[in-house]
C-alpha positions as a printed NumPy array, in Angstrom:
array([[ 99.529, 251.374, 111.47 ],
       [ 96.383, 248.948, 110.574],
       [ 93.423, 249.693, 111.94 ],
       [ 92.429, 247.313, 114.784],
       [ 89.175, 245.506, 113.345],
       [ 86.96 , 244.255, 116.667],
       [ 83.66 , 243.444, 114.497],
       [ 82.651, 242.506, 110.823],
       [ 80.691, 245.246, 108.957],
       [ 80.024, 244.831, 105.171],
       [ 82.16 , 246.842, 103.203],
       [ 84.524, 246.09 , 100.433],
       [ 87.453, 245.412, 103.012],
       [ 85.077, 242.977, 104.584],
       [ 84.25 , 241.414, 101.302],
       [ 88.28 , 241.109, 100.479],
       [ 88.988, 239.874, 104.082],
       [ 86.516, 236.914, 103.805],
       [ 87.83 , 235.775, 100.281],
       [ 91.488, 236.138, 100.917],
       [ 92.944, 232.692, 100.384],
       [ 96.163, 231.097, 102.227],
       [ 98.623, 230.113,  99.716],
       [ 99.409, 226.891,  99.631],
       [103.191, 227.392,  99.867],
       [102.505, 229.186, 103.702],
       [100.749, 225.908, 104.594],
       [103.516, 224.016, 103.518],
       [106.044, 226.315, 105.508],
       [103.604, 226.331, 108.845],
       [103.236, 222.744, 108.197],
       [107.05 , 221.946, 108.146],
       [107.531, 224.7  , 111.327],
       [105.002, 223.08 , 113.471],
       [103.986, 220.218, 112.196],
       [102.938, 216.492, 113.111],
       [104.949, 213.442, 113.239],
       [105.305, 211.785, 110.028],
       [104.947, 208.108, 110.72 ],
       [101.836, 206.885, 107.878],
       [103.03 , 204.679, 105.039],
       [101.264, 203.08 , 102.198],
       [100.593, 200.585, 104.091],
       [ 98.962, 202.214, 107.113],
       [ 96.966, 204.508, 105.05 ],
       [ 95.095, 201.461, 103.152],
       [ 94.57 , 200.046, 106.542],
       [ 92.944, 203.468, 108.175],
       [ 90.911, 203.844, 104.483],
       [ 89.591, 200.243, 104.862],
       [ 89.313, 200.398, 108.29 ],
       [ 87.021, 203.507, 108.117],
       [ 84.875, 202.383, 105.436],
       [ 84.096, 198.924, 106.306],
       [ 81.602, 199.474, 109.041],
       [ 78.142, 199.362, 109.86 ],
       [ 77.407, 200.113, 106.042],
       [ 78.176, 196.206, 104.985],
       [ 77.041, 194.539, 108.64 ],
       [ 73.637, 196.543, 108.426],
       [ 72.378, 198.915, 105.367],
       [ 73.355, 196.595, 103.12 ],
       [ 69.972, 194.429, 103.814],
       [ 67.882, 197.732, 103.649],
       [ 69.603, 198.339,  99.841],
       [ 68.954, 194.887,  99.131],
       [ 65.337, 194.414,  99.876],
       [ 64.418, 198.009, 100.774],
       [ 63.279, 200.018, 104.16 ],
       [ 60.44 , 197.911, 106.581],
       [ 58.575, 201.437, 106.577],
       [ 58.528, 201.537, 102.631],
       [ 60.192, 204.585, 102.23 ],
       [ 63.187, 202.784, 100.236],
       [ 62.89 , 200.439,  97.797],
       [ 65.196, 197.652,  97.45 ],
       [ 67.71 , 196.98 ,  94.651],
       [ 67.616, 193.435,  94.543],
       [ 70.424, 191.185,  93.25 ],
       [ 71.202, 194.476,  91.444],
       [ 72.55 , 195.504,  94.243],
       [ 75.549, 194.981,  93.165],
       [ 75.278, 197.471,  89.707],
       [ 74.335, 199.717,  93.112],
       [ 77.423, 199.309,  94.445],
       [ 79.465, 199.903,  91.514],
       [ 77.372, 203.2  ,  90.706],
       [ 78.066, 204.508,  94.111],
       [ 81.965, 203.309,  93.792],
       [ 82.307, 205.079,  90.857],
       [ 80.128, 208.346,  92.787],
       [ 83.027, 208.353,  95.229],
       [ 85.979, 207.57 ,  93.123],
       [ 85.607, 211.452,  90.743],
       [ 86.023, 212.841,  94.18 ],
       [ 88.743, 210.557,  95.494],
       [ 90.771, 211.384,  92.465],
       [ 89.881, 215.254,  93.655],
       [ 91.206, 214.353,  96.81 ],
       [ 94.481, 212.782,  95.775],
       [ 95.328, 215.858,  93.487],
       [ 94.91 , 217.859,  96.562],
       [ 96.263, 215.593,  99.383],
       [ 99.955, 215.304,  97.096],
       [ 99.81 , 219.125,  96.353],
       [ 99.021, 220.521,  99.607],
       [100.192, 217.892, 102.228],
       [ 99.1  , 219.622, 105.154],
       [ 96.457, 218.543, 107.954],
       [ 92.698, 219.499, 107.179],
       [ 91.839, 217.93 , 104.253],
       [ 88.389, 219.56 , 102.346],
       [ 88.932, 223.022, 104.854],
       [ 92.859, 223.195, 103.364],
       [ 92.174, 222.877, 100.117],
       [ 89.135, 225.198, 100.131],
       [ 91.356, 228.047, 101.861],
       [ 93.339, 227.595,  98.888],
       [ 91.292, 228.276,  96.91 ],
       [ 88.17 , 229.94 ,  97.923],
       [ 88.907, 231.874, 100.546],
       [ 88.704, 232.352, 104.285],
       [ 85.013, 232.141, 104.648],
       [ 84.425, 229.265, 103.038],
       [ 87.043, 227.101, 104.379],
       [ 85.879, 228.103, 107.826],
       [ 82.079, 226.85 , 106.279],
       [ 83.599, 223.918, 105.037],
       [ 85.259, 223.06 , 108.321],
       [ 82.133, 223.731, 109.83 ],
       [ 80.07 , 221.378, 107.946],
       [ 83.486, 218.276, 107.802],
       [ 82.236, 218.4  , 111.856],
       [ 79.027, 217.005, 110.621],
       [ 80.685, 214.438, 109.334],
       [ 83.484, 213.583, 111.809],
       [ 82.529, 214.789, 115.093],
       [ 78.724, 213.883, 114.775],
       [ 79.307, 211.078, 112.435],
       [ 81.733, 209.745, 115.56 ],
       [ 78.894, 210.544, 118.114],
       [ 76.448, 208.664, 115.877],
       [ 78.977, 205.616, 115.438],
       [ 79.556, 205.146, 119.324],
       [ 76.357, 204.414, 120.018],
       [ 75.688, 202.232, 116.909],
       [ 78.352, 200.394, 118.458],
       [ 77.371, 200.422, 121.46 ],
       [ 73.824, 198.773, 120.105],
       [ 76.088, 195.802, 118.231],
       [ 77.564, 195.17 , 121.878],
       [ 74.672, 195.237, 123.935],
       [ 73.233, 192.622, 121.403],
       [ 76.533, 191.029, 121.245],
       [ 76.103, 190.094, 124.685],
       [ 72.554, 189.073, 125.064],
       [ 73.996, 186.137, 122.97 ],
       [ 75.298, 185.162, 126.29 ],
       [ 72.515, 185.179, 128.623],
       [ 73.111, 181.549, 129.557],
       [ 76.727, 182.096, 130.692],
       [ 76.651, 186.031, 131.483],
       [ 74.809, 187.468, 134.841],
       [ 71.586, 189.201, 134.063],
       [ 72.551, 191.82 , 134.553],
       [ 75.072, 192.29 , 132.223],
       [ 73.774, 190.044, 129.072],
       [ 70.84 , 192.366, 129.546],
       [ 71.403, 195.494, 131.037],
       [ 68.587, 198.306, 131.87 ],
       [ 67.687, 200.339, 128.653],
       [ 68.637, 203.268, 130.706],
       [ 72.46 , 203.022, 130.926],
       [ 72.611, 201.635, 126.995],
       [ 70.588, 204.048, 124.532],
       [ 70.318, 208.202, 124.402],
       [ 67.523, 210.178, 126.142],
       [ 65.566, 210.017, 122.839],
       [ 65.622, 206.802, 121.904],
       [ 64.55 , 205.509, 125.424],
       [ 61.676, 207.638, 125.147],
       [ 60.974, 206.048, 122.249],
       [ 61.344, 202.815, 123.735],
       [ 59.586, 203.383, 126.69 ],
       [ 56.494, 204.508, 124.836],
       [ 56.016, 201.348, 123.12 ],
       [ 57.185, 199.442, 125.81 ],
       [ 55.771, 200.012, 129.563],
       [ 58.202, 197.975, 131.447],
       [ 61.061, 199.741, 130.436],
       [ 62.126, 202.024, 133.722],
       [ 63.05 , 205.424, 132.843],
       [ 64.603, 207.228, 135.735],
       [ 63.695, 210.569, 136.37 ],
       [ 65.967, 213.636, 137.834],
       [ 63.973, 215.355, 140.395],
       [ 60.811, 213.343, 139.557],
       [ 60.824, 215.208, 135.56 ],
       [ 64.199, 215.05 , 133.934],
       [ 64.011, 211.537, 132.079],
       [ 67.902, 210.754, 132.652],
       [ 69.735, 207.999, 130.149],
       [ 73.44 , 207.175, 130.064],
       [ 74.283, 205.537, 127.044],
       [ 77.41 , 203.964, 128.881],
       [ 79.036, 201.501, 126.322],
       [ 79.59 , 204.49 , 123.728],
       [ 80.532, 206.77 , 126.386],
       [ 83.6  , 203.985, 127.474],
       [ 84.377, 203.209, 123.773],
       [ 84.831, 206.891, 123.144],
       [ 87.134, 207.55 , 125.994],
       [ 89.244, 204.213, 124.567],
       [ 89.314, 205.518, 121.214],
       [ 90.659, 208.839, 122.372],
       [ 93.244, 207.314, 124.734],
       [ 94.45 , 205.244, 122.128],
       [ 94.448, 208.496, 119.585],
       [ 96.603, 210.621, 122.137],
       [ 99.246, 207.776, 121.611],
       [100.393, 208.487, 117.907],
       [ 98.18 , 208.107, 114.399],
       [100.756, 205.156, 114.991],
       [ 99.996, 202.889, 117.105],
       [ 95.979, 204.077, 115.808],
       [ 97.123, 202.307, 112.664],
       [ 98.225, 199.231, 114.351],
       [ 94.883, 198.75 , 116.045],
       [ 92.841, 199.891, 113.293],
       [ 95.166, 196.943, 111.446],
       [ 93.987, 194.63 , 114.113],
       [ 90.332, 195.112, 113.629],
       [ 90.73 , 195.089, 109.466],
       [ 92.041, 191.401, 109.952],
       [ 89.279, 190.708, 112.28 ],
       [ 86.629, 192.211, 109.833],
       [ 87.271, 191.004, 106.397],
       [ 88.019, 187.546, 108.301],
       [ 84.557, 187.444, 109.309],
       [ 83.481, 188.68 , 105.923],
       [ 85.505, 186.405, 103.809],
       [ 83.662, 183.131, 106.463],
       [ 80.843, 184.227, 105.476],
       [ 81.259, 184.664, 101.857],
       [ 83.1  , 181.395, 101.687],
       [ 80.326, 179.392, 103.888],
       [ 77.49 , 181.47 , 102.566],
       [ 78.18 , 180.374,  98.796],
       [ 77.291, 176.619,  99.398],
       [ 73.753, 177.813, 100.425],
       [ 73.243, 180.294,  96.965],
       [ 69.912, 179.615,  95.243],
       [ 70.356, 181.135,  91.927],
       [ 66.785, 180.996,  91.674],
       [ 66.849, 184.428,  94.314],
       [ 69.007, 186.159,  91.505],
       [ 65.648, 186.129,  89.067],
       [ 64.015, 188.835,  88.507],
       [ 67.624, 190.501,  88.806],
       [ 66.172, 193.849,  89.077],
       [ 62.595, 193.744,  90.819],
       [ 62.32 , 197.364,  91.445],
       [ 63.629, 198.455,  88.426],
       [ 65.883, 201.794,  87.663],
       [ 64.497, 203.122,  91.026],
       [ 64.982, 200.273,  93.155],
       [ 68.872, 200.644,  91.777],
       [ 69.709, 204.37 ,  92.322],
       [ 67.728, 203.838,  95.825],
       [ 69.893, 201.192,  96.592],
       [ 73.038, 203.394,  95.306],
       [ 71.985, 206.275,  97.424],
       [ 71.956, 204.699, 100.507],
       [ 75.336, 202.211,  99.38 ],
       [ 77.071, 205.804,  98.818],
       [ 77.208, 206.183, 102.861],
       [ 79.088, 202.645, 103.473],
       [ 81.569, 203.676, 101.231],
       [ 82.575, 207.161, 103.462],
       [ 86.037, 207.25 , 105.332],
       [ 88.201, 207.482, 102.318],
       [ 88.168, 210.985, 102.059],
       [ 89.003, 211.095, 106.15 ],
       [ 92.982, 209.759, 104.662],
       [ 93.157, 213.461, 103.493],
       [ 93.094, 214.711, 106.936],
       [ 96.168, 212.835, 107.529],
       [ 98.783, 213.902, 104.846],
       [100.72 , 215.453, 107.3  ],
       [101.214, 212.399, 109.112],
       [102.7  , 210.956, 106.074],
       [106.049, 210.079, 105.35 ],
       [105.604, 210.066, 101.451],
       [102.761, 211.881, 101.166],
       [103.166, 212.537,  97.087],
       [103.488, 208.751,  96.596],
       [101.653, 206.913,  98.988],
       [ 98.029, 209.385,  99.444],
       [ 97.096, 208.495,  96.01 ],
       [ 97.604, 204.506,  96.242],
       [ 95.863, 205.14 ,  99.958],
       [ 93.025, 206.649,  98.41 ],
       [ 92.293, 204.256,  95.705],
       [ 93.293, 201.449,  96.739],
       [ 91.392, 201.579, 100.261],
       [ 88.348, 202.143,  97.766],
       [ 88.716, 199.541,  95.402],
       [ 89.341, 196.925,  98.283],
       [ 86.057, 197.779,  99.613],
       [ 84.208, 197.939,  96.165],
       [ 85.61 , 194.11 ,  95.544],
       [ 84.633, 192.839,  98.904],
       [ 81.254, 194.504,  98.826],
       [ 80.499, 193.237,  95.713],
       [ 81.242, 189.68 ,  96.947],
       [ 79.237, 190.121,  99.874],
       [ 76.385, 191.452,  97.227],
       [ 76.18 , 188.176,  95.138],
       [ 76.115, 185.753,  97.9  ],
       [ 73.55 , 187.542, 100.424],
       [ 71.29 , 187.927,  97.591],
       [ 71.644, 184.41 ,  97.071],
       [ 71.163, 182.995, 100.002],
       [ 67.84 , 185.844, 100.287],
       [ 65.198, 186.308,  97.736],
       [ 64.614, 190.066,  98.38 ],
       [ 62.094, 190.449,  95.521],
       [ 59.586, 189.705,  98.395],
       [ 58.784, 190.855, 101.974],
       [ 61.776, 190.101, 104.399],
       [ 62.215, 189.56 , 108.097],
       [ 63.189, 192.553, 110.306],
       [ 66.045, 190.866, 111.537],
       [ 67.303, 190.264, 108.023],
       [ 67.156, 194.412, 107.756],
       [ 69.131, 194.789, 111.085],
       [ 71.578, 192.26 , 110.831],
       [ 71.491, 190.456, 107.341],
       [ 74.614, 188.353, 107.374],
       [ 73.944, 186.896, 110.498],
       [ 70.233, 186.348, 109.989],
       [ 71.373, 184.26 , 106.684],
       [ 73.677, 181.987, 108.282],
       [ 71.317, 181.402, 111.12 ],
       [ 68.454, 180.131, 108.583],
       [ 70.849, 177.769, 107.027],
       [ 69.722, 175.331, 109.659],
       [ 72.982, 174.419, 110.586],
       [ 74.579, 173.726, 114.109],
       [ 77.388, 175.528, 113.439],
       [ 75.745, 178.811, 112.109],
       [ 75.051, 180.165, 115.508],
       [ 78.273, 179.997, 116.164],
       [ 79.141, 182.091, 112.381],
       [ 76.662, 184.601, 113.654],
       [ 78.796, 185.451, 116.544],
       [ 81.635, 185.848, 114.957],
       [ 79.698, 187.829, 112.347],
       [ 78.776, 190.409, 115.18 ],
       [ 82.397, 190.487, 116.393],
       [ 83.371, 191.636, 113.044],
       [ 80.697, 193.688, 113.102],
       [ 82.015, 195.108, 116.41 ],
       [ 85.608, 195.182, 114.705],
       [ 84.008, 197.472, 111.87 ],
       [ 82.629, 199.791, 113.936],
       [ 85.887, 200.544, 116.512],
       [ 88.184, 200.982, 113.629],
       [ 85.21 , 203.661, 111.59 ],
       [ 85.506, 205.322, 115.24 ],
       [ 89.104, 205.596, 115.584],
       [ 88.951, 207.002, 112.016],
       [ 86.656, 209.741, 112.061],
       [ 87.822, 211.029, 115.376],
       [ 91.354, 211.591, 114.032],
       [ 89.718, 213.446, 110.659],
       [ 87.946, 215.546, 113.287],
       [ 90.846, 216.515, 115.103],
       [ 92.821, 216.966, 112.31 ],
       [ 90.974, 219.445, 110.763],
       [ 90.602, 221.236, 113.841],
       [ 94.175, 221.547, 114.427],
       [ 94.273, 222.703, 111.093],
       [ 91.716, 225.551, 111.835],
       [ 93.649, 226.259, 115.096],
       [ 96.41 , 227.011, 112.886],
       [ 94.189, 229.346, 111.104],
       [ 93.118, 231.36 , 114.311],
       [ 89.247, 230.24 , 113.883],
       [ 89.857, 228.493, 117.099],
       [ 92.492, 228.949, 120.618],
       [ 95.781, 228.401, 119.431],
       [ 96.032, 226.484, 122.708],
       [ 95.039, 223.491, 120.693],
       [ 98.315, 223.858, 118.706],
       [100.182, 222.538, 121.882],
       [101.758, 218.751, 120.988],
       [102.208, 216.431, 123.034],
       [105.539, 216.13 , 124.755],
       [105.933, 212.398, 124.336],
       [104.003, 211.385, 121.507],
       [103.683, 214.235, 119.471],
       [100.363, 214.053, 119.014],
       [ 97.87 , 217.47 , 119.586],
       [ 96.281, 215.974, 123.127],
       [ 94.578, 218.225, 124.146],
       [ 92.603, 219.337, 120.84 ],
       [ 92.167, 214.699, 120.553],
       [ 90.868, 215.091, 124.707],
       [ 88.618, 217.743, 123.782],
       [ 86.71 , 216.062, 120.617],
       [ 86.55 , 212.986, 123.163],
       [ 84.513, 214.439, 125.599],
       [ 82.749, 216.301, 123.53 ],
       [ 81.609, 213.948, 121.563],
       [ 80.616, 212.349, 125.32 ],
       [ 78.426, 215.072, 125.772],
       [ 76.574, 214.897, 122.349],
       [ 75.635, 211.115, 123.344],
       [ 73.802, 212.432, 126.487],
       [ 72.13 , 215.375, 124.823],
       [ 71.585, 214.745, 120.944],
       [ 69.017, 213.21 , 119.044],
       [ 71.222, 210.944, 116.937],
       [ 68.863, 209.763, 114.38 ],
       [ 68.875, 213.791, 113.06 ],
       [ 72.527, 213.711, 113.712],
       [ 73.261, 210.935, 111.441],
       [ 70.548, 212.256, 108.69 ],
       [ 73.041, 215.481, 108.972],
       [ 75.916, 213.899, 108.406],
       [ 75.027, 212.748, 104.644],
       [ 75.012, 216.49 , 103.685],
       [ 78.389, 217.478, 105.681],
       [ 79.712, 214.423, 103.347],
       [ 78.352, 215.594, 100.039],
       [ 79.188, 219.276, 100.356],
       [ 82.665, 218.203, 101.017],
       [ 82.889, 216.014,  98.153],
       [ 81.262, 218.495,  95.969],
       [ 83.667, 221.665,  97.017],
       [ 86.969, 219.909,  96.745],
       [ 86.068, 218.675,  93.36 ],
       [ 85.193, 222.647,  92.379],
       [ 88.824, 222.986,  94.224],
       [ 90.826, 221.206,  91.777],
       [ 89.145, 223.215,  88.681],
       [ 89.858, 226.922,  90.611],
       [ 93.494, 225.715,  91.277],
       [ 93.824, 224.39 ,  87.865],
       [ 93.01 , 227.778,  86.621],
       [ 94.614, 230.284,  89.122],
       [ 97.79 , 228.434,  89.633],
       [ 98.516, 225.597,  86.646],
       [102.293, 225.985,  87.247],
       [102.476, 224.801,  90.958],
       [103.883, 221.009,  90.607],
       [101.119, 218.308,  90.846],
       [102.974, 214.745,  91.589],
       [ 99.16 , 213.308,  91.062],
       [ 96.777, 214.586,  88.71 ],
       [ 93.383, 214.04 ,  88.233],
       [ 93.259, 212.509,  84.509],
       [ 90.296, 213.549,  81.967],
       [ 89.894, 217.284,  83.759],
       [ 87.705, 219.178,  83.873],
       [ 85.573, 216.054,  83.367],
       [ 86.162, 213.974,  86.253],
       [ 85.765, 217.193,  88.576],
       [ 82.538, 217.895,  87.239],
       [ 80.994, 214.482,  87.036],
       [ 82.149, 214.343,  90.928],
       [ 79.97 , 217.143,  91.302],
       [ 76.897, 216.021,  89.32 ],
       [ 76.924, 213.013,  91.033],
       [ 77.237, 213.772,  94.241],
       [ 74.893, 217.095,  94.162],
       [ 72.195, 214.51 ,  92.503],
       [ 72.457, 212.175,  95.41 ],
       [ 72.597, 215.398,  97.496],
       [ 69.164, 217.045,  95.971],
       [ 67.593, 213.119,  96.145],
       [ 67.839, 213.265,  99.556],
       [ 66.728, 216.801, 100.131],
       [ 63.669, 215.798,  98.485],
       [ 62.663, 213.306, 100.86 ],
       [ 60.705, 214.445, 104.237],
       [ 62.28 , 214.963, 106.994],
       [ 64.178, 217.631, 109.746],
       [ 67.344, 217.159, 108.389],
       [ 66.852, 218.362, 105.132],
       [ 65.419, 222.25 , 107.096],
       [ 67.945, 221.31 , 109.811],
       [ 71.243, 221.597, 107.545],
       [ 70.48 , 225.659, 106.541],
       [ 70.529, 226.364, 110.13 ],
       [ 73.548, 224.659, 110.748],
       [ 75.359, 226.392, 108.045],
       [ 73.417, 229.676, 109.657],
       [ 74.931, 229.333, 113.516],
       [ 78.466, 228.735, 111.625],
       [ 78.265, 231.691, 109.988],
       [ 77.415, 233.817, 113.319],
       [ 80.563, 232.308, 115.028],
       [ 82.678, 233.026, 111.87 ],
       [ 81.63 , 236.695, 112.559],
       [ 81.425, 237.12 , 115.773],
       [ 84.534, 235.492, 116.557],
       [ 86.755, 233.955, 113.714],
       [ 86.504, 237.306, 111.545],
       [ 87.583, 239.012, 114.572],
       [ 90.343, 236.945, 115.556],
       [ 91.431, 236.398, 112.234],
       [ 92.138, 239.917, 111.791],
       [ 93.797, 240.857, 114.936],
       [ 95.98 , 238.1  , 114.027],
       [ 96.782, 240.134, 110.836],
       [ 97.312, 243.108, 112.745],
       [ 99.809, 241.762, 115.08 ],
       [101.88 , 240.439, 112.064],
       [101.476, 243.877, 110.433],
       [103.004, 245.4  , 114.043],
       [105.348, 243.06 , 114.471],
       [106.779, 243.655, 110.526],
       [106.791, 247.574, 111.101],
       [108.514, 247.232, 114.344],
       [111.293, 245.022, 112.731],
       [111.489, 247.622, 110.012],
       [112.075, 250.769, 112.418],
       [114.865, 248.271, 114.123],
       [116.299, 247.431, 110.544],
       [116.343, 251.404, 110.17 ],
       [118.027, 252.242, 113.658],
       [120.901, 250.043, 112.619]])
């Protein structure tokens, strides 16, 4: 009988425990036993990739890329922003290729943590899972309340038609405990309540109500997710197609000279912080199992939600440096909200009008990147439910809509309780490394696969390997080490998040994990000694 493991000591059984992988064919079986709906085409996955990338990237960083941070701390591209652009396109399509090898291989919920348990072992998929919630979970947090900032300034538009009230609400019930410290501190009219005369208390209610929307919506089917995540694609490139189309009869191509004012650095500045409006594609992974040709339909997902964005970035590139000479010093409002501030300073009638509708899209952008990244972050926690690294409780499916509702309920209000309690400007700095160690493992994925199983059937391949693979991982572990090198708490904050994941892994998925294995091991002997009666 196995021994009955209740802690982790380090021996060589340990060391074999932690690096035993899950082969791919018992994913596929578990997957096909007790598995999600399939109800994702093509069609639905380029919608959820666009949907998730287009966001507050192109409504907002863009104008820092451009004409660099109001702080100094980032220089800007310039009208190279668009070689930018295409540098950080090109960053993300080695590892998209990565993905699609993987995603039409192993088409199984999870994404990054799958394909790492594949093929390097228990540990680190549980680390890598660990680190995708940076991403997802926080990167969903961090998204709610930028949207939440878009609507509150959204309706201050409407102060002459709106109570008080609500076209200005109290800073209080709109913006985290942190930032209304902040606020208050430069600003002594701003009231900050006070729980038993010292608790500072802030209720950041807009993100709180979009979250618990988002999840409702979620608990319905990845289905009807798609449809509104269609909805608000329309709405977004609608707005950004108005203002390419409008903003090109006010280009001065006098603002495209010098082309490059910051030179090499101004570019790969530009690039770095570019890289983070193109993130959501790799969140399609998550959702193989939802798909109904998964082998077929992943790859052209993948790509083409990524070369979409690349062409309407691009667009957006040439005609807001136009309209902007960011060679020289730049309004603050053009660094918040640089479409908008453009058409306003056309001088036209009609471009306060465009700017609304450029912060509805920009409103659009954001709901769809939420609806996204909170069904990546569920995903891959169903998938690590599966695994035993959490309660299998969050296995259960829905009756109705097949959909796991209590695991999408549970990210919901979780991710209400990180508004109230986290500092989100760390949170979001955190999220950049979840993202790059993500990209960077599944692309060392597909060479370990490659190598310890070259006969299992790959309906998409990555072409030009090992090179591809490897370039993925230069260039996203040089974007990765660029930003370690700037100051700042996330870059000491990210080792002690990988720390506290390790401690649970041993103090309660290592345990679990095994126990598992020793009920299976019971269970096998027991149907032996039955075989052996008979």
């Amino acid at each position: 009988m196995a021994e009955k493991f209740t802690r982790a000591t380090f021996s060589r059984s340990f060391l074999k425990s932690i690096t035993k992988i899950k082969a791919p064919d018992e994913m596929l079986a578990e997957a096909k036993e007790q598995g999600l709906e399939k109800t994702l085409g093509v069609w639905d996955l380029i919608i959820l990739g666009v949907g998730a990338i287009i966001g507050s990237g192109i409504f907002a960083v863009v104008g820092i890329a451009a004409a660099g941070s109001a702080d100094g701390s980032s220089l800007g591209a310039g009208p190279a922003l668009v070689v930018s652009m295409i540098i950080a396109a090109i960053a993300c399509i080695f590892s998209a290729l990565c993905y699609s090898e993987f995603a039409t291989m192993i088409p199984v919920a999870g994404g990054a943590y799958t394909y790492t348990f594949a093929t390097l072992g228990e540990f680190a998929a549980w680390m890598v899972g660990w680190v995708l919630m940076l991403e997802y979970a926080i990167g969903f947090i961090a998204v709610a309340c930028a949207w939440s900032n878009h609507f509150v300034q959204f309706l201050s538009g409407f102060s002459n038609v709106l109570p008080a009230w609500l076209a200005n609400p109290p800073a209080w019930l709109t913006n985290d405990v942190f930032t209304l410290g902040n606020l208050a501190a430069n600003d002594a009219s701003i009231y900050v309540p006070k729980l038993f005369g010292i608790v500072p208390v802030a209720i950041n209610l807009p993100a709180i109500v979009i979250v618990l929307l988002m999840t409702a919506i979620l608990v319905k089917g990845t289905k009807d997710s798609a449809k509104m995540a269609g909805l608000m694609v329309v709405i977004k490139l609608a707005v950004i197609a108005l203002f390419v189309i409008a903003g090109a009869f006010f280009v001065t191509p006098e603002n495209w000279t010098p082309f490059a004012p910051n030179g090499g650095a101004g570019i790969f500045a530009g690039a770095f912080l570019i890289f983070f409006a193109y993130i959501g594609f790799d969140a399609l992974a998550t959702a193989a199992e939802e798909c109904k040709n998964p082998q077929k339909d992943l790859p052209i997902g993948i790509i083409g939600s990524l070369l979409i964005t690349t062409v309407v970035y691009v667009l957006v590139a040439l005609v807001l440096t136009g309209m902007q000479d960011t060679s020289a010093p730049v309004s603050l409002d053009f660094l918040k909200a640089p479409m908008a501030y453009c058409m306003a300073m056309t001088g036209k009638s009609w471009a306060t009008y465009a700017s609304y509708f450029i912060s509805i899209g920009s409103l659009a952008g954001l709901t769809s990147v939420l609806l996204v990244l909170e069904m990546a972050a569920t995903r891959i926690l169903f998938a690590m439910s599966r695994d035993h690294f959490i309660s299998q409780k969050f296995q259960q499916l829905d009756k109705k809509y097949k959909t796991p509702a209590l695991l999408t309920w549970t990210v919901g209000l979780l991710a209400v309780v990180g508004i109230l309690t986290l500092n989100l400007d760390v949170a979001a700095e955190l999220c950049n490394y979840g993202t790059f160690t993500s990209f960077i493992i599944v692309c060392v994925a597909v060479l370990i696969l490659r190598h310890t199983d070259p006969n299992r059937p790959r309906p998409f391949k990555v072409p030009f390997s090992p090179w591809i693979p490897i370039m993925g991982i230069v260039s996203c572990g040089g974007l990765m080490v660029y930003k370690s090198l700037e100051a700042g708490s996330s870059a000491l904050l990210f080792p002690v998040w990988l720390g506290v994941g390790a401690i649970i892994y041993l103090l309660y998925g290592y345990i679990k994990n095994r126990i598992n294995e020793n009920r299976v091991h019971k269970e096998m002997v027991h149907m032996f000694e039955k075989q052996d009666e008979i």
